[in-house]
C-alpha positions in Angstrom: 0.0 0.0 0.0 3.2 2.6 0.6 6.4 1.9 -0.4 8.8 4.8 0.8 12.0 4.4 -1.0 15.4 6.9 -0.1 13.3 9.5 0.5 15.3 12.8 1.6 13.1 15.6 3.5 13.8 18.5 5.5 13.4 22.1 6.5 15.0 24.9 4.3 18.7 24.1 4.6 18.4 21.8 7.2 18.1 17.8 6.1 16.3 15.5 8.7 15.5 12.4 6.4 18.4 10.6 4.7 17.5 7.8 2.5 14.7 6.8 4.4 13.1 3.8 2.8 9.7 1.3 4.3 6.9 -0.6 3.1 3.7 -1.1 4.7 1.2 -3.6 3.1 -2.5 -3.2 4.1 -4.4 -3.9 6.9 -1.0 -3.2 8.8 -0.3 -1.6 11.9 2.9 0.0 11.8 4.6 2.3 14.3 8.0 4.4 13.4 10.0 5.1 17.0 12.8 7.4 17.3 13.8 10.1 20.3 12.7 13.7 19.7 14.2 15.0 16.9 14.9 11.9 15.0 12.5 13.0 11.9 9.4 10.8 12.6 6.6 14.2 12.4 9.0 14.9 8.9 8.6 12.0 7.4 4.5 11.6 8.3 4.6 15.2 6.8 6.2 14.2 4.1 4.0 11.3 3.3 1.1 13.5 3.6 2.5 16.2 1.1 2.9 18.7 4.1 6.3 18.8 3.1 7.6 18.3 -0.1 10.7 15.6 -0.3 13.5 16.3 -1.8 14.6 12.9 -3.6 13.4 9.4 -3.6 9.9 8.2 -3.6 7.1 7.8 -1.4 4.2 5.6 -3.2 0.9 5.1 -2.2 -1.1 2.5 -4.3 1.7 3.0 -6.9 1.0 6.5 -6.8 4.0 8.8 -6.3 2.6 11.6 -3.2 6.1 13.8 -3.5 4.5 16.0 -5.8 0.8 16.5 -4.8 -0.9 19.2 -2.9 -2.3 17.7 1.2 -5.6 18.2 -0.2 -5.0 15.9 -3.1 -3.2 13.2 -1.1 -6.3 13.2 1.6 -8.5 12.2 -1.4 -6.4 9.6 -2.9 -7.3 8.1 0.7 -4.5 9.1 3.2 -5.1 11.3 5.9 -3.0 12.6 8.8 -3.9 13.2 12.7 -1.2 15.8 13.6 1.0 16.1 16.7 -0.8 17.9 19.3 -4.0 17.3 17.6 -5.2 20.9 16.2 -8.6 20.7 16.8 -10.8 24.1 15.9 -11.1 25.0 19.3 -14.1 27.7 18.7 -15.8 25.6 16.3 -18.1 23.0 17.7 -17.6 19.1 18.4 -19.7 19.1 15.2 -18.2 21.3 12.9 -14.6 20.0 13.7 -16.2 16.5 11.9 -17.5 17.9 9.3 -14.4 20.0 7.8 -13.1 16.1 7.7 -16.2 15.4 5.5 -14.9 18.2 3.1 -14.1 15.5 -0.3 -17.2 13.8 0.3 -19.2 17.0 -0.1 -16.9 18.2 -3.0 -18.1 14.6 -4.5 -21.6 15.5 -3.8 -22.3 12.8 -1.3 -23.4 14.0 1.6 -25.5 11.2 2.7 -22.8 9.3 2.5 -20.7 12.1 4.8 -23.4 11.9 7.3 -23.6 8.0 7.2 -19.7 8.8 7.9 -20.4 11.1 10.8 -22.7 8.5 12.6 -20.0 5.8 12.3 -17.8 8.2 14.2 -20.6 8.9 16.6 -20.5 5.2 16.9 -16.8 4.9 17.8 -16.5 7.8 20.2 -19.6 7.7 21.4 -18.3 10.6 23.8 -17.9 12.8 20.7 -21.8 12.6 19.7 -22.4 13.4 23.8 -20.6 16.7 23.2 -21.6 17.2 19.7 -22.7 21.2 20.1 -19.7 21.6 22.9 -16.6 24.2 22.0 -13.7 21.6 20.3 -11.4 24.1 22.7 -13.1 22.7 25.8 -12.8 19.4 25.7 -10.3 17.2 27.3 -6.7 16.4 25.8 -8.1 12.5 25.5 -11.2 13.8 24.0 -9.6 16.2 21.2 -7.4 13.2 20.1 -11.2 11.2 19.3 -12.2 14.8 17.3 -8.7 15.0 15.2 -9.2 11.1 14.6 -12.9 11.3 13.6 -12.2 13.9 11.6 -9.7 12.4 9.7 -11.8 9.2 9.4 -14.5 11.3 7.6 -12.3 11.9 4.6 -12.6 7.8 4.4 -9.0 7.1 4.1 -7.3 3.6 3.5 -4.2 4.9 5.1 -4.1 6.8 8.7 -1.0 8.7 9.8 -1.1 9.2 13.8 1.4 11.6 14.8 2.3 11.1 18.6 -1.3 10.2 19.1 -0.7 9.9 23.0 1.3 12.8 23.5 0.2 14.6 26.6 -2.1 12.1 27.7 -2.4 10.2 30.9 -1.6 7.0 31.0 -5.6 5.5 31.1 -6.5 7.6 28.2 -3.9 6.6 25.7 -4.7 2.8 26.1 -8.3 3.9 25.4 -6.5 5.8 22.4 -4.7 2.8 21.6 -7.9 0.3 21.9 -9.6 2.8 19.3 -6.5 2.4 17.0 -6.9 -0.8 16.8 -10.8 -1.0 16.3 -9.9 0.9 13.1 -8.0 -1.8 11.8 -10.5 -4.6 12.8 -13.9 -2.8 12.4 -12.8 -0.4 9.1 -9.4 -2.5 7.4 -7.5 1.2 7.9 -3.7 0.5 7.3 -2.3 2.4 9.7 1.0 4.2 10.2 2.2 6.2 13.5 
């Protein structure tokens, strides 16, 4: 499903990925660990067309992602959670989901969008308790569920979690994990973090 071959990335001058290469086949769980600094947010960045690399390849179905636009890559069917979540904290519980739903109602289907939104409810069923709540106001276990769900609603095949329990107690993040691994099981998501 992504094949990641020498890929080079970085920051202006500054080169944090060398000849970084991986493969992940689908249905797959995999998780990239490194200390801070090491390049694993670069090279989910990367992969999600945040950052443009600057040599090798990163395919997705075949597909080479160097060159396209983040909006592109999240409707080819890959979609990233970022580090530290960046929910829209005074939007709504609500609203936060639906900016996920954004291809789906470019593609006209906004039943299926709202077919979407109830699977999410179903899966964080905390999410549809606080459905008109402030994203802001919520707790840090809570905005991880938002920034999942509304990645989810963009229907990807592949999921990038960045640091999906950073800043959590230690409770929530096995909840966190325990989700992570419903999405594999209950949805086939390949999933990277």
């Amino acid at each position: 499903m992504l094949r990641i071959r020498n890929l080079e990335a970085g920051y202006g001058r500054l080169k944090v990925l060398r000849k970084v290469s991986m493969h992940i086949q689908p249905g797959e769980i995999v998780t990239v660990i490194g200390a801070n600094g090491a390049g694993k947010s670069t090279l989910l960045k990367a992969v999600s067309g945040l950052l443009n690399g600057r040599g090798g390849e990163i395919l997705f179905e075949k597909k080479d992602l160097r060159l396209e636009s983040p909006e592109r890559v999240v409707s080819l069917g890959c979609s990233l959670v970022p580090e530290g979540r960046q929910v829209f904290a005074p939007m709504t519980v609500r609203e936060n989901l639906i900016l996920g739903s954004y291809v789906q109602y470019r593609r006209k289907r906004r039943a299926e969008a709202e077919e979407d939104l109830g699977r999410v409810y179903r899966l964080f069923p905390r999410l549809q308790e606080r459905e008109g709540q402030l994203a802001g106001t919520l707790s840090g276990g809570e905005q991880q569920m938002l920034a999942i769900g509304r990645a989810l609603l963009s229907r990807p095949r592949l999921l990038l979690l960045d640091e999906p329990s950073m800043g959590l107690a230690p409770l929530i993040v096995r909840e966190i994990f325990a989700h992570i691994s419903r999405l594999r099981e209950e949805l086939g998501l390949t999933i990277l973090l």
